[in-house]
mmCIF file of the N, C-alpha and C atoms, coordinates in Angstrom:
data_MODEL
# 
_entry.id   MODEL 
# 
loop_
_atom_site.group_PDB 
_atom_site.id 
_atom_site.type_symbol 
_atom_site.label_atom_id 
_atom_site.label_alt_id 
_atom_site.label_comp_id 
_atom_site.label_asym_id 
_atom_site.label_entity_id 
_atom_site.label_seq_id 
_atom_site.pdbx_PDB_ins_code 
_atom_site.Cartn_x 
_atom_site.Cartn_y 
_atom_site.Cartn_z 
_atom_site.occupancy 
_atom_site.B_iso_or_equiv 
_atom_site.pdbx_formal_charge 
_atom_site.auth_seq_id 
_atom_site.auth_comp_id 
_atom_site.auth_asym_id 
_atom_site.auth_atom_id 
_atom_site.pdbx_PDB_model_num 
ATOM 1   N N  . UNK A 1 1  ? 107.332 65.208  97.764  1.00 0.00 ? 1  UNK A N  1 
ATOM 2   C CA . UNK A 1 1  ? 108.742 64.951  97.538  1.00 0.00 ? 1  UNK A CA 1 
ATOM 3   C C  . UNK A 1 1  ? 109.608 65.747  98.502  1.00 0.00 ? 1  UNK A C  1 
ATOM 4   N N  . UNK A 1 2  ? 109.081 66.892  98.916  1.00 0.00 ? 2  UNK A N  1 
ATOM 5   C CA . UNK A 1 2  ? 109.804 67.637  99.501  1.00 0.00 ? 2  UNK A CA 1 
ATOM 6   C C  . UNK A 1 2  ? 110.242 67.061  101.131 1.00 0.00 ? 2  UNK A C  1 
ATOM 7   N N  . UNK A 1 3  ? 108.858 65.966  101.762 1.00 0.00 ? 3  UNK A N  1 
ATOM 8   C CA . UNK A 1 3  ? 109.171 66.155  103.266 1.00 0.00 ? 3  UNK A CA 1 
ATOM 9   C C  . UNK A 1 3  ? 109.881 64.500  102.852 1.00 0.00 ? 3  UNK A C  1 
ATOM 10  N N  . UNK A 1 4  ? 110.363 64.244  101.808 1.00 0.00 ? 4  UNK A N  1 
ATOM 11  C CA . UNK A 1 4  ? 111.030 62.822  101.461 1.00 0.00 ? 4  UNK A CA 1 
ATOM 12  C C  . UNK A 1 4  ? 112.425 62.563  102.032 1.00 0.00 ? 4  UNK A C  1 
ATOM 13  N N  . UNK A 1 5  ? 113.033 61.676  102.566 1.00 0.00 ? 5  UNK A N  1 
ATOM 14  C CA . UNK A 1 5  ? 114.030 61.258  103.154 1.00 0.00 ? 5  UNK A CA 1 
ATOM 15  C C  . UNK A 1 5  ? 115.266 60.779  101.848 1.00 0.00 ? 5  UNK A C  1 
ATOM 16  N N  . UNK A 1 6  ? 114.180 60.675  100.785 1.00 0.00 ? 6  UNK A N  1 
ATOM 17  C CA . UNK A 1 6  ? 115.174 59.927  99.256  1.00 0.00 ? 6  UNK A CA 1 
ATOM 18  C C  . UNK A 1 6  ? 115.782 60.627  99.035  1.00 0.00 ? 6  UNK A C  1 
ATOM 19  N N  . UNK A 1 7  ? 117.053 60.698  98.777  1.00 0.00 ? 7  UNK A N  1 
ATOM 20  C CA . UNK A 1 7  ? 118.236 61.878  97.941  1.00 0.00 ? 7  UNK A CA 1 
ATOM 21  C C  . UNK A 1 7  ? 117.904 62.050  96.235  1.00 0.00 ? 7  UNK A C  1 
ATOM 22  N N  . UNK A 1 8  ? 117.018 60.841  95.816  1.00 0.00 ? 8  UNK A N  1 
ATOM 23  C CA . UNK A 1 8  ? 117.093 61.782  94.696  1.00 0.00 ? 8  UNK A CA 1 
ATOM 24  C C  . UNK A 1 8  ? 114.885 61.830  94.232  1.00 0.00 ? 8  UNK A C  1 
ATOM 25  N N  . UNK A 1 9  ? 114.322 61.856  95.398  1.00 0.00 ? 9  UNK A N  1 
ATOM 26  C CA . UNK A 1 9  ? 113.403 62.593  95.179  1.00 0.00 ? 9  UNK A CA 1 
ATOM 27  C C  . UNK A 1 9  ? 113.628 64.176  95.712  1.00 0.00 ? 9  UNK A C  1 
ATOM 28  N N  . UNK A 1 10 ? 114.331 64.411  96.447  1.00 0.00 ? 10 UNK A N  1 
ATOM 29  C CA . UNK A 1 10 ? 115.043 66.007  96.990  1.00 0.00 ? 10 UNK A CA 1 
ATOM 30  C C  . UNK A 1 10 ? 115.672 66.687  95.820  1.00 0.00 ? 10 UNK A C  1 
ATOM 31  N N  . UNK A 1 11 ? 116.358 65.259  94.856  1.00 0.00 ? 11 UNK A N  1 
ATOM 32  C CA . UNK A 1 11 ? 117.295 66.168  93.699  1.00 0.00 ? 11 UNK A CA 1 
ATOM 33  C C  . UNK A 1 11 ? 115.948 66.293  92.665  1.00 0.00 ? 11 UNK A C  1 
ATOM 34  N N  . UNK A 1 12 ? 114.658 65.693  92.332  1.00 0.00 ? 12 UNK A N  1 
ATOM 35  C CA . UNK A 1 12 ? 113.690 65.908  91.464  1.00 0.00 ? 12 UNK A CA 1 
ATOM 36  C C  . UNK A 1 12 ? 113.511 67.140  92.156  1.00 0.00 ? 12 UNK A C  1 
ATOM 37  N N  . UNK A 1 13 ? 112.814 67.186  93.484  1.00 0.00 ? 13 UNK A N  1 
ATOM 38  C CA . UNK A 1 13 ? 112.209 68.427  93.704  1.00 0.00 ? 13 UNK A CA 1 
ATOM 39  C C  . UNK A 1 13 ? 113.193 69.447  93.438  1.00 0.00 ? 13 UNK A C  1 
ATOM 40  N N  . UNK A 1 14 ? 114.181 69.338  93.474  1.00 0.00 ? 14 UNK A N  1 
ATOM 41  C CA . UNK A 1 14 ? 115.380 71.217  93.577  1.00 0.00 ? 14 UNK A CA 1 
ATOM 42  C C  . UNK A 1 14 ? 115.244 71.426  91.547  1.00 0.00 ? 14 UNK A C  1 
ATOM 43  N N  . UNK A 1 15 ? 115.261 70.233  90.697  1.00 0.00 ? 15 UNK A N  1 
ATOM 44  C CA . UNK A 1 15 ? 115.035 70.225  89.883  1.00 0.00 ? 15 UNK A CA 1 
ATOM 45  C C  . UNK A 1 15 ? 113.556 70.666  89.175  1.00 0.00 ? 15 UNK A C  1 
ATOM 46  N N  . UNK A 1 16 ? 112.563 70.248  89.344  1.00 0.00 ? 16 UNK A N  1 
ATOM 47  C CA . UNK A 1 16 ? 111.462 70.832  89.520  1.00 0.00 ? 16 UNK A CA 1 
ATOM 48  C C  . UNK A 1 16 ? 111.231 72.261  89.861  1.00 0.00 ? 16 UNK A C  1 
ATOM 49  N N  . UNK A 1 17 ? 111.829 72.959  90.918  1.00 0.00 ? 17 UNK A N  1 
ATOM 50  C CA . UNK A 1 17 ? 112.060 74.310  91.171  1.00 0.00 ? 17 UNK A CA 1 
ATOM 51  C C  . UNK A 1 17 ? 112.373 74.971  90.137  1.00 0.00 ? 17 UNK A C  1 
ATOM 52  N N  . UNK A 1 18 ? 114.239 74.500  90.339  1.00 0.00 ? 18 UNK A N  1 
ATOM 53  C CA . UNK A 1 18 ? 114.642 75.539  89.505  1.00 0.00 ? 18 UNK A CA 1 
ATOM 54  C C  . UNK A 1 18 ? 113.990 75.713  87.891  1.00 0.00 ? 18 UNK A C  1 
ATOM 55  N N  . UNK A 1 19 ? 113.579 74.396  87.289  1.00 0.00 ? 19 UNK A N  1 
ATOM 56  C CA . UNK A 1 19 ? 112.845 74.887  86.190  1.00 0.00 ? 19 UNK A CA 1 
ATOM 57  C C  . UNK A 1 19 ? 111.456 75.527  85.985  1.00 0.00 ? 19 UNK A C  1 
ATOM 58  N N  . UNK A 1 20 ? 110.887 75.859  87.109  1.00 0.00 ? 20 UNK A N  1 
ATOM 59  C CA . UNK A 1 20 ? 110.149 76.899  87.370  1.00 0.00 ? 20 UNK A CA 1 
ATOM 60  C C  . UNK A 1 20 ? 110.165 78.043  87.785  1.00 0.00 ? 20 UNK A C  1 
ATOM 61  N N  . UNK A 1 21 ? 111.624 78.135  88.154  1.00 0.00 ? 21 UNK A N  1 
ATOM 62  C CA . UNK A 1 21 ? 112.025 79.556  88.401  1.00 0.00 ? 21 UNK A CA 1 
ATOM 63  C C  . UNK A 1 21 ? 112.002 80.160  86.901  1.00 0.00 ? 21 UNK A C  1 
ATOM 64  N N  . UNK A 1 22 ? 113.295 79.253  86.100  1.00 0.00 ? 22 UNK A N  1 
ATOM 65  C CA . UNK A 1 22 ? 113.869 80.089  85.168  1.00 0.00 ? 22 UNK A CA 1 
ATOM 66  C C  . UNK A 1 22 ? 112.476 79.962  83.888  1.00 0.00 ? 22 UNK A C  1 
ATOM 67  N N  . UNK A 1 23 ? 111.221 79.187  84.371  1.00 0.00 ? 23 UNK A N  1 
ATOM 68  C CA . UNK A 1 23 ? 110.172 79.169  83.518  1.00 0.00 ? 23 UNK A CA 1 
ATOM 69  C C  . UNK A 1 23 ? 109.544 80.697  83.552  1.00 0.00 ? 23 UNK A C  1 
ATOM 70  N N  . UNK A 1 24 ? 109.534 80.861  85.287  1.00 0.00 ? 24 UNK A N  1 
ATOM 71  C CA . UNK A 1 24 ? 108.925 82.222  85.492  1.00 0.00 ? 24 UNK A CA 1 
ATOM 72  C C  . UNK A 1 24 ? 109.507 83.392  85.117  1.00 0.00 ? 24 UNK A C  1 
ATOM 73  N N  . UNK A 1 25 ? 110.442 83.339  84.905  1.00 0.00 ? 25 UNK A N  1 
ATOM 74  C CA . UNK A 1 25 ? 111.641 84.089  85.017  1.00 0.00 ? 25 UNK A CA 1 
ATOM 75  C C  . UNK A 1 25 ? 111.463 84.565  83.100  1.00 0.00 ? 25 UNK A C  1 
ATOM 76  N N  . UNK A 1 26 ? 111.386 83.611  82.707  1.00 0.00 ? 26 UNK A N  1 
ATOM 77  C CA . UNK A 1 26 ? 111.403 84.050  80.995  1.00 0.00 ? 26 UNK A CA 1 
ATOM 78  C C  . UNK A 1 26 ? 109.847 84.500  80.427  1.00 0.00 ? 26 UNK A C  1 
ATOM 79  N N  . UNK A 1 27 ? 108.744 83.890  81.477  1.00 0.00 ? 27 UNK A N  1 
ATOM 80  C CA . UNK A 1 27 ? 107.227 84.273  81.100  1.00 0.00 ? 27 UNK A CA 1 
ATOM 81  C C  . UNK A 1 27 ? 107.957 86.066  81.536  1.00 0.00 ? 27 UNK A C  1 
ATOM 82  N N  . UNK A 1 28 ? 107.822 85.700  82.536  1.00 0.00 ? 28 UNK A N  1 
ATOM 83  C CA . UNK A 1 28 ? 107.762 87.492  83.030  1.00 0.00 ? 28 UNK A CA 1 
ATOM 84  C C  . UNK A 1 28 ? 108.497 88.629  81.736  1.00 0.00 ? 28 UNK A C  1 
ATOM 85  N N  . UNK A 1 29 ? 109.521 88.086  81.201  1.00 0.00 ? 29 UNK A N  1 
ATOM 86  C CA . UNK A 1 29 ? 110.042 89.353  80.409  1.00 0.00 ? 29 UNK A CA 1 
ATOM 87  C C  . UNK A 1 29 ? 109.478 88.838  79.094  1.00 0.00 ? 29 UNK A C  1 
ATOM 88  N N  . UNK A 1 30 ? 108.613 88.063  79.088  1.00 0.00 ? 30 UNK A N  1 
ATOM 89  C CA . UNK A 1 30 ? 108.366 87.756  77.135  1.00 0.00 ? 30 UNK A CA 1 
ATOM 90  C C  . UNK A 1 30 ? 107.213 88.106  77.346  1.00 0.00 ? 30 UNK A C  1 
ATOM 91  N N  . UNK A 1 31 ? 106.546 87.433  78.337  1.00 0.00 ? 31 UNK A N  1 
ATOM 92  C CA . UNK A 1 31 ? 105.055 87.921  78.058  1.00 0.00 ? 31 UNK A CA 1 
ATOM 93  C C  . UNK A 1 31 ? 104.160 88.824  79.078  1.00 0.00 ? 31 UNK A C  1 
ATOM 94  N N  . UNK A 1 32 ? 104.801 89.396  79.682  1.00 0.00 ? 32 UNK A N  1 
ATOM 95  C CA . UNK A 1 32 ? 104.287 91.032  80.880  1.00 0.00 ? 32 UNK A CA 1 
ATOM 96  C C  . UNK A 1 32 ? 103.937 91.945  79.143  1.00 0.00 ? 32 UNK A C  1 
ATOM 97  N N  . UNK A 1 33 ? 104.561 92.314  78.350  1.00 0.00 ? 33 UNK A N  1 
ATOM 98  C CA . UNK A 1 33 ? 103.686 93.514  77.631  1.00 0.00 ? 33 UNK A CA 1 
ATOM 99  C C  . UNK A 1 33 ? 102.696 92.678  77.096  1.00 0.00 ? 33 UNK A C  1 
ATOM 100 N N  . UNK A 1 34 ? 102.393 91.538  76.268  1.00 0.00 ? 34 UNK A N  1 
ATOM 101 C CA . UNK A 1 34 ? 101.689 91.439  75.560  1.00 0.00 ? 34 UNK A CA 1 
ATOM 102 C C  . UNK A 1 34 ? 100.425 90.593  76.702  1.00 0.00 ? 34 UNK A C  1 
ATOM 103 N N  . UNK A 1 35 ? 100.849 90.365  77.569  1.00 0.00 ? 35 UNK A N  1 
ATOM 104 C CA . UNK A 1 35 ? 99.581  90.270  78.738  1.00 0.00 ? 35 UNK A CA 1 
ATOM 105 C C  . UNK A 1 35 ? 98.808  91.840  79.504  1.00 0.00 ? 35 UNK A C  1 
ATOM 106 N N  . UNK A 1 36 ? 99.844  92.698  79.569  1.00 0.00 ? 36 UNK A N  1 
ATOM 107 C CA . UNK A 1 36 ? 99.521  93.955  79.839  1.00 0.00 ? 36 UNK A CA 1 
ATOM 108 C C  . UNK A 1 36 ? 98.553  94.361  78.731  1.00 0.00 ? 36 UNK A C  1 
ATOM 109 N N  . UNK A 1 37 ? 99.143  94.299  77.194  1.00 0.00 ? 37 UNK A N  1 
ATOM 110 C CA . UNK A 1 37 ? 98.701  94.913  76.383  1.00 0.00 ? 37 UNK A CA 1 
ATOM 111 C C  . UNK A 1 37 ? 96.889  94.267  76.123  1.00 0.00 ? 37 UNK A C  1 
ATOM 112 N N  . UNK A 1 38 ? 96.904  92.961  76.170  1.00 0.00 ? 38 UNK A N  1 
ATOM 113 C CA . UNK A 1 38 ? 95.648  91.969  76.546  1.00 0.00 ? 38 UNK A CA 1 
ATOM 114 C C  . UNK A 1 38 ? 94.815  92.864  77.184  1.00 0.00 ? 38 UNK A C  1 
ATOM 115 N N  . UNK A 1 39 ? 95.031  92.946  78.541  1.00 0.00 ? 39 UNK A N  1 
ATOM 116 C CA . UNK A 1 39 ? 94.336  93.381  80.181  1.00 0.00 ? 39 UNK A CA 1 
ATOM 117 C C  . UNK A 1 39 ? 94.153  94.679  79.319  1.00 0.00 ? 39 UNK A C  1 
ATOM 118 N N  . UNK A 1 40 ? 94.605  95.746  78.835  1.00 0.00 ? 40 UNK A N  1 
ATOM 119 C CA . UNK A 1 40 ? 94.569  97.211  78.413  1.00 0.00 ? 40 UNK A CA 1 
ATOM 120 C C  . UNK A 1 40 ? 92.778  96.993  77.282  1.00 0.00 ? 40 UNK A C  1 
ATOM 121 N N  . UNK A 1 41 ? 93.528  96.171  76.087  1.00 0.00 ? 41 UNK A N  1 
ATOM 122 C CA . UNK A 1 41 ? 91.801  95.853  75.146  1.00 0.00 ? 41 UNK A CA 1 
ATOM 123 C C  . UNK A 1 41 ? 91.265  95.492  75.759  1.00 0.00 ? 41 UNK A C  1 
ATOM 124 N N  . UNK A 1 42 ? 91.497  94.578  76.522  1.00 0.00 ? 42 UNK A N  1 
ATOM 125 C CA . UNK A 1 42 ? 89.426  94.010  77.381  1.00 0.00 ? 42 UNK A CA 1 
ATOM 126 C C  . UNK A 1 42 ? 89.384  95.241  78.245  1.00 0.00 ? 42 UNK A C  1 
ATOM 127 N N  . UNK A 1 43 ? 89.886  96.178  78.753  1.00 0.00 ? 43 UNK A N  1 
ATOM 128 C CA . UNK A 1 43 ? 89.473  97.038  79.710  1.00 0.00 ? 43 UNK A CA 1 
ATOM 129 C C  . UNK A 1 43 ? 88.330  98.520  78.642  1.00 0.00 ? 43 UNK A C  1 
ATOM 130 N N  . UNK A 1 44 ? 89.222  98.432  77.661  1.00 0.00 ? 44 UNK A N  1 
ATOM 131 C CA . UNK A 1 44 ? 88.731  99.286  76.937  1.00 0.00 ? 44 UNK A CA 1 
ATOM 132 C C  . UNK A 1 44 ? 87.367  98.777  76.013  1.00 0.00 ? 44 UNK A C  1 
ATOM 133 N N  . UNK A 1 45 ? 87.881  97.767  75.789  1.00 0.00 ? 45 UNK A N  1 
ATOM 134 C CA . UNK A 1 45 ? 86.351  96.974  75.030  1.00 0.00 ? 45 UNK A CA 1 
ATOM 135 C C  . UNK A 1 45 ? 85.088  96.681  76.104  1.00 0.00 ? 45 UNK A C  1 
ATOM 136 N N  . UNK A 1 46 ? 85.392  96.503  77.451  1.00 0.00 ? 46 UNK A N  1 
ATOM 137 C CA . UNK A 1 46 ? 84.326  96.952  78.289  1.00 0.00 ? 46 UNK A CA 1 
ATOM 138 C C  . UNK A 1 46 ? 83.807  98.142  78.317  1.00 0.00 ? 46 UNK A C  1 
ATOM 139 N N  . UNK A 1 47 ? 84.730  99.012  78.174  1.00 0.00 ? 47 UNK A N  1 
ATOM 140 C CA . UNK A 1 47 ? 84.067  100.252 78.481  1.00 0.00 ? 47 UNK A CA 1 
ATOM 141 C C  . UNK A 1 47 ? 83.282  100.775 77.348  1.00 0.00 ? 47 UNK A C  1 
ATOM 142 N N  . UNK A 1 48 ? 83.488  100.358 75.775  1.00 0.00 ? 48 UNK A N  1 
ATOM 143 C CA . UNK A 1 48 ? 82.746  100.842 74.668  1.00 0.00 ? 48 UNK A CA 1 
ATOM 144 C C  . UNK A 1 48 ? 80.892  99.913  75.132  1.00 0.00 ? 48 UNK A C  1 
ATOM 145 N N  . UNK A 1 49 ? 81.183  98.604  75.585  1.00 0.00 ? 49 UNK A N  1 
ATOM 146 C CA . UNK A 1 49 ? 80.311  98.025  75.881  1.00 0.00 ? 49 UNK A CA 1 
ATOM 147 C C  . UNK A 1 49 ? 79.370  98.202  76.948  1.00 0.00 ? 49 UNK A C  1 
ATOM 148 N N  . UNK A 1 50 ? 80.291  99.072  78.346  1.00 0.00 ? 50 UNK A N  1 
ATOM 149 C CA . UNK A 1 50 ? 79.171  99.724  78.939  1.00 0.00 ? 50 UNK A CA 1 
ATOM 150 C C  . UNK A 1 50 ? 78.462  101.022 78.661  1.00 0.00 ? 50 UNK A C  1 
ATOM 151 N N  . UNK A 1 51 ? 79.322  101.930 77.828  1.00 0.00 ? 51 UNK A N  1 
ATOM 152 C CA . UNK A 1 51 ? 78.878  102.944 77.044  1.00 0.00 ? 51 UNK A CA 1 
ATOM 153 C C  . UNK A 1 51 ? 77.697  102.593 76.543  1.00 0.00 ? 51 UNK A C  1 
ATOM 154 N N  . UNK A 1 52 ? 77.984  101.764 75.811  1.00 0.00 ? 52 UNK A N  1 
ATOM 155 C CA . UNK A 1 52 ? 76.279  101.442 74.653  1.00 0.00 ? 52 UNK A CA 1 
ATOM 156 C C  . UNK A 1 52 ? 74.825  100.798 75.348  1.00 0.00 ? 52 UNK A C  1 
ATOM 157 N N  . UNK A 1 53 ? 75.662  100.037 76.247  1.00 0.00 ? 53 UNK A N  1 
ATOM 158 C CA . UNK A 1 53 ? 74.383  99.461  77.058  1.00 0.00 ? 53 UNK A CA 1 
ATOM 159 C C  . UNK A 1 53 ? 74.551  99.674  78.578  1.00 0.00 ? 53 UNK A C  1 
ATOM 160 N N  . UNK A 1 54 ? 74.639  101.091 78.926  1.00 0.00 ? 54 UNK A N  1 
ATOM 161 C CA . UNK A 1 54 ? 74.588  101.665 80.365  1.00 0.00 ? 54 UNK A CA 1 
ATOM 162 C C  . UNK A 1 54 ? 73.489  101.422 81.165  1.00 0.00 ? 54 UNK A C  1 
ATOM 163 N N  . UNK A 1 55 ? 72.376  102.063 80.322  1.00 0.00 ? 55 UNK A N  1 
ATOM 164 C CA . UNK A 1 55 ? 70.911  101.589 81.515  1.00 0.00 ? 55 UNK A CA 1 
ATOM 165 C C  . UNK A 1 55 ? 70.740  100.507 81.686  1.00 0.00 ? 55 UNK A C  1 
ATOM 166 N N  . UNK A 1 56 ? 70.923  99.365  80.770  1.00 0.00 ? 56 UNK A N  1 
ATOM 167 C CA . UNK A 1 56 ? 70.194  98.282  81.001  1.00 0.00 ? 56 UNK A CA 1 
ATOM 168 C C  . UNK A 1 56 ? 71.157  97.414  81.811  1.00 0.00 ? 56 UNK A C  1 
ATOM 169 N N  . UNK A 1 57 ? 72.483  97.258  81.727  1.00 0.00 ? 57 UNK A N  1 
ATOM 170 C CA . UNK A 1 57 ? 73.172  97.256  82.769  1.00 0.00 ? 57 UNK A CA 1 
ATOM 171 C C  . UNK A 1 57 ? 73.021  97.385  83.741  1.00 0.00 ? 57 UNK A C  1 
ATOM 172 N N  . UNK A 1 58 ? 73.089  98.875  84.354  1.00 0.00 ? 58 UNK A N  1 
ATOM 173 C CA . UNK A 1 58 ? 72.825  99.457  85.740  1.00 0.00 ? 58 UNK A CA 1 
ATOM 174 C C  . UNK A 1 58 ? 71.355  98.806  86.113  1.00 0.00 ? 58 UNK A C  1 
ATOM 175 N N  . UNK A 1 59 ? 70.555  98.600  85.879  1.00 0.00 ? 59 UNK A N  1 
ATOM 176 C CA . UNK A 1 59 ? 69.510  98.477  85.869  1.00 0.00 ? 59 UNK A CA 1 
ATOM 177 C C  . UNK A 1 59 ? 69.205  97.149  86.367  1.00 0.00 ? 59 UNK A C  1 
ATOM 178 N N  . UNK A 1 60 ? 70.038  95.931  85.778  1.00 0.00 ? 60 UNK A N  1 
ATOM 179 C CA . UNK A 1 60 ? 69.816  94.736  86.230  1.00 0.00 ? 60 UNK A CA 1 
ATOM 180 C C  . UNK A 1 60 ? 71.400  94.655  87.460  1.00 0.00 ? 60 UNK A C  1 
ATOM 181 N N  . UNK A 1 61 ? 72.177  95.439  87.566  1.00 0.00 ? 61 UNK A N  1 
ATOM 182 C CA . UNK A 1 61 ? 72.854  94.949  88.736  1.00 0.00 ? 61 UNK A CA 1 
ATOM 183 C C  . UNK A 1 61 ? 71.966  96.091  90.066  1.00 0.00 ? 61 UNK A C  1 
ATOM 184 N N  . UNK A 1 62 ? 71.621  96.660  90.034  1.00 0.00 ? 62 UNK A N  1 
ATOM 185 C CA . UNK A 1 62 ? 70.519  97.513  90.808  1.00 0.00 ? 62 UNK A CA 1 
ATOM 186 C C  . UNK A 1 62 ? 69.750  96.544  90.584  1.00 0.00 ? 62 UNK A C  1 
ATOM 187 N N  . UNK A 1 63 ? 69.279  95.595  90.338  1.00 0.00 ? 63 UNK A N  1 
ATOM 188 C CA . UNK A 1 63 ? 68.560  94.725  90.610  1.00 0.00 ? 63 UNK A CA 1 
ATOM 189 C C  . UNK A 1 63 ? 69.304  93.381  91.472  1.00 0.00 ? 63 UNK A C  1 
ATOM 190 N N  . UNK A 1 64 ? 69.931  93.537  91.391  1.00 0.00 ? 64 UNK A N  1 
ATOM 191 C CA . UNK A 1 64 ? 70.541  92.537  92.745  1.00 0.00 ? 64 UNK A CA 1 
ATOM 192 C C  . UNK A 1 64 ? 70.768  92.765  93.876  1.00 0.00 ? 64 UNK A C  1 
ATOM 193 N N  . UNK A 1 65 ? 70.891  94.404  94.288  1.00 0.00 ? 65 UNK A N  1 
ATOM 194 C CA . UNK A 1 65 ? 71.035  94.628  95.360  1.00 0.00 ? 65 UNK A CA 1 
ATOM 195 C C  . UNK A 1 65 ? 69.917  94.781  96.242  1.00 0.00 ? 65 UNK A C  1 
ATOM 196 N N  . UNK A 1 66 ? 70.064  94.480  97.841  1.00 0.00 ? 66 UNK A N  1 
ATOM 197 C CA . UNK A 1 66 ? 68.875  94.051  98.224  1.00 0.00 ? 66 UNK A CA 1 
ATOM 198 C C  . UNK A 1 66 ? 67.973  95.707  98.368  1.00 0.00 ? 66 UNK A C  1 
ATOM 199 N N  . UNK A 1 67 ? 66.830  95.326  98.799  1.00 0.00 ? 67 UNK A N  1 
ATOM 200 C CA . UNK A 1 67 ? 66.105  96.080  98.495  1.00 0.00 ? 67 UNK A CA 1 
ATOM 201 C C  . UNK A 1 67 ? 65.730  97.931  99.358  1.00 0.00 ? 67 UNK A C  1 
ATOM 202 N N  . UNK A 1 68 ? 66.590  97.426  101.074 1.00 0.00 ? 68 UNK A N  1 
ATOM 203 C CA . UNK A 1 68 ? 67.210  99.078  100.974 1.00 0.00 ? 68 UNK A CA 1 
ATOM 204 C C  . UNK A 1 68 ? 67.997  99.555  100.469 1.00 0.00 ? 68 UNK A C  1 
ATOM 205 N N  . UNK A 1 69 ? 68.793  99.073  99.851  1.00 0.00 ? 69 UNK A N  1 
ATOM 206 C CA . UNK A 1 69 ? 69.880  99.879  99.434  1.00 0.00 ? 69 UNK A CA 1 
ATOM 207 C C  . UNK A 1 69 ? 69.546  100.190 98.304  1.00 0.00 ? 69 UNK A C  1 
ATOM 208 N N  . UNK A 1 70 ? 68.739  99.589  97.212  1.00 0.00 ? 70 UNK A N  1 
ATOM 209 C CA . UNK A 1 70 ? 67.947  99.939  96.021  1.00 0.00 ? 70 UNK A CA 1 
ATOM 210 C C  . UNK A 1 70 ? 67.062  101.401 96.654  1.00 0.00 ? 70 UNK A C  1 
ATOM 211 N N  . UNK A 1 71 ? 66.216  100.838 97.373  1.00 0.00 ? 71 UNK A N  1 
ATOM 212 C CA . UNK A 1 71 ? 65.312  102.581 97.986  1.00 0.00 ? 71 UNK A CA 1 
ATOM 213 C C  . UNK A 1 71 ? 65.990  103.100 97.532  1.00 0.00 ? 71 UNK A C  1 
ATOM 214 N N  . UNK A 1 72 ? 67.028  103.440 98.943  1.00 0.00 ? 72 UNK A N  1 
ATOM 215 C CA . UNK A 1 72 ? 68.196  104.748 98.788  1.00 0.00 ? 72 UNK A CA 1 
ATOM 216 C C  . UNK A 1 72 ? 68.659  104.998 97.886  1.00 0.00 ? 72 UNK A C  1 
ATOM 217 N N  . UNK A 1 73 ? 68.976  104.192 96.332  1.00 0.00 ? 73 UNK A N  1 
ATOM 218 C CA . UNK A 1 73 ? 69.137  104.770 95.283  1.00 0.00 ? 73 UNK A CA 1 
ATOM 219 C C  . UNK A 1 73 ? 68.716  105.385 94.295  1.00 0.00 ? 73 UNK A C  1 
ATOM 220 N N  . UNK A 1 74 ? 67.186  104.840 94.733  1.00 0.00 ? 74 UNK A N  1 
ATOM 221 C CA . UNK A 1 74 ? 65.750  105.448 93.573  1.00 0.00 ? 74 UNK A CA 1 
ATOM 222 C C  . UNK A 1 74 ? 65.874  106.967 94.345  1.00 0.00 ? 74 UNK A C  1 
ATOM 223 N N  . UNK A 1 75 ? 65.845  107.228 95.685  1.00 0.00 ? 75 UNK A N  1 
ATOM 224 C CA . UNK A 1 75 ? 65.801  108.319 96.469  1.00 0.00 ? 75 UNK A CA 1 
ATOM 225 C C  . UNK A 1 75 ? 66.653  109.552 95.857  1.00 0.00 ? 75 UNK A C  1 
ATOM 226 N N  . UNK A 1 76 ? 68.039  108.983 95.733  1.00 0.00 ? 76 UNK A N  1 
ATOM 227 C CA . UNK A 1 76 ? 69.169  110.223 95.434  1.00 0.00 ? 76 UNK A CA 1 
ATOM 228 C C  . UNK A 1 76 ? 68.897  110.065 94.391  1.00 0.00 ? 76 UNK A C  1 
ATOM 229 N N  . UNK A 1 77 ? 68.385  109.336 93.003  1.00 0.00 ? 77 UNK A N  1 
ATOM 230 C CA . UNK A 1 77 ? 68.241  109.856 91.620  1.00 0.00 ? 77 UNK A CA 1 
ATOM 231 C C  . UNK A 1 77 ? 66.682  110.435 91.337  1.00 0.00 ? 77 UNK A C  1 
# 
């Protein structure tokens, strides 16, 4: 619509915009804490989850890495 010569596919697109501005515009102040607050529990609920299952974790992503760089890690531990 935008590279359109029509005057009122130009007036959809400015229309289209602006109601995505003022869409973004109202996400951002309604929902930034309770998306923050989201991102904060899964960060923390990972971490109880790598707490409990640390070795076996480490253990299978040390298993993906290729196999000098595994050496060198059996080496320094």
């Amino acid at each position: 619509m935008m590279l359109s010569e029509s005057e009122p596919n130009k007036f959809n697109y400015l229309i289209i915009n602006l109601i995505m501005i003022i869409v973004g515009a109202m996400l951002g102040r309604l929902m930034f804490p309770f998306a923050l607050t989201i991102i904060g529990l899964a960060i923390i609920y990972l971490g109880t989850i790598w707490q409990r299952h640390e070795a076996s974790i480490s253990s299978k992503l040390r298993g993906l890495l290729p196999m000098p760089v595994r050496e060198l890690l059996e080496r320094r531990d």
